[in-house]
Steps between C-alpha positions, in 0.01 A plus 500: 500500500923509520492289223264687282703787514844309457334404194382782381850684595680188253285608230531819538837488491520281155283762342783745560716219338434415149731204529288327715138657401270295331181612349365135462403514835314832489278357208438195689368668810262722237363163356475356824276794644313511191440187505384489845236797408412331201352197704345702733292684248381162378428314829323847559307513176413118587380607859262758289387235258393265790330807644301597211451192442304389798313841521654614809586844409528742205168464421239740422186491690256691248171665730267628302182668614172563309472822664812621373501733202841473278405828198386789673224529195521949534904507430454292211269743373711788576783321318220441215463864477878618481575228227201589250599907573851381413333344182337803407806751538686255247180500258476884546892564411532237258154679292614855531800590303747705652483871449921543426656473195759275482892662479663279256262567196 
């Protein structure tokens, strides 16, 4: 644990000089870590290919019952109803001129 911090005390130190500072090894500690996550995404992406793979999860089990009714058959009427009085108000507006006289003539 001393020796961590003498470490990090050095470079600490060598960032306050710009003599000694060296940005080389700040990019190589970013590849480093990203290069660490990057093969942990794929052994982890692997790990989910085997799993899918053999069926063990992410599955779907689908239950269906006879019983079960998926269109409630008097909402779809309802809905039915408001669409073809929709259809009717256009029909109605659309025949019937309107009873202003246009400004710009």
């Amino acid at each position: 644990m001393i020796k961590l911090l003498s470490k990090l005390k050095i470079k600490h130190k060598n960032v306050q000089n710009p003599d000694t500072f060296n940005p080389h090894e700040y990019w190589m500690i970013l590849i480093r870590i990203f290069f660490v996550l990057l093969i942990g995404i794929i052994i982890f992406s692997l790990y989910l290919l085997f799993d899918i793979r053999n069926k063990k999860e992410f599955h779907p089990q689908v239950i269906l019952n006879s019983n079960q009714i998926l269109i409630k058959e008097d909402l779809l009427k309802n809905i039915k109803e408001l669409f073809d009085n929709k259809v009717q108000k256009e029909e109605k507006i659309i025949s019937n001129p309107t009873p202003y006289v246009d400004p710009s003539l």
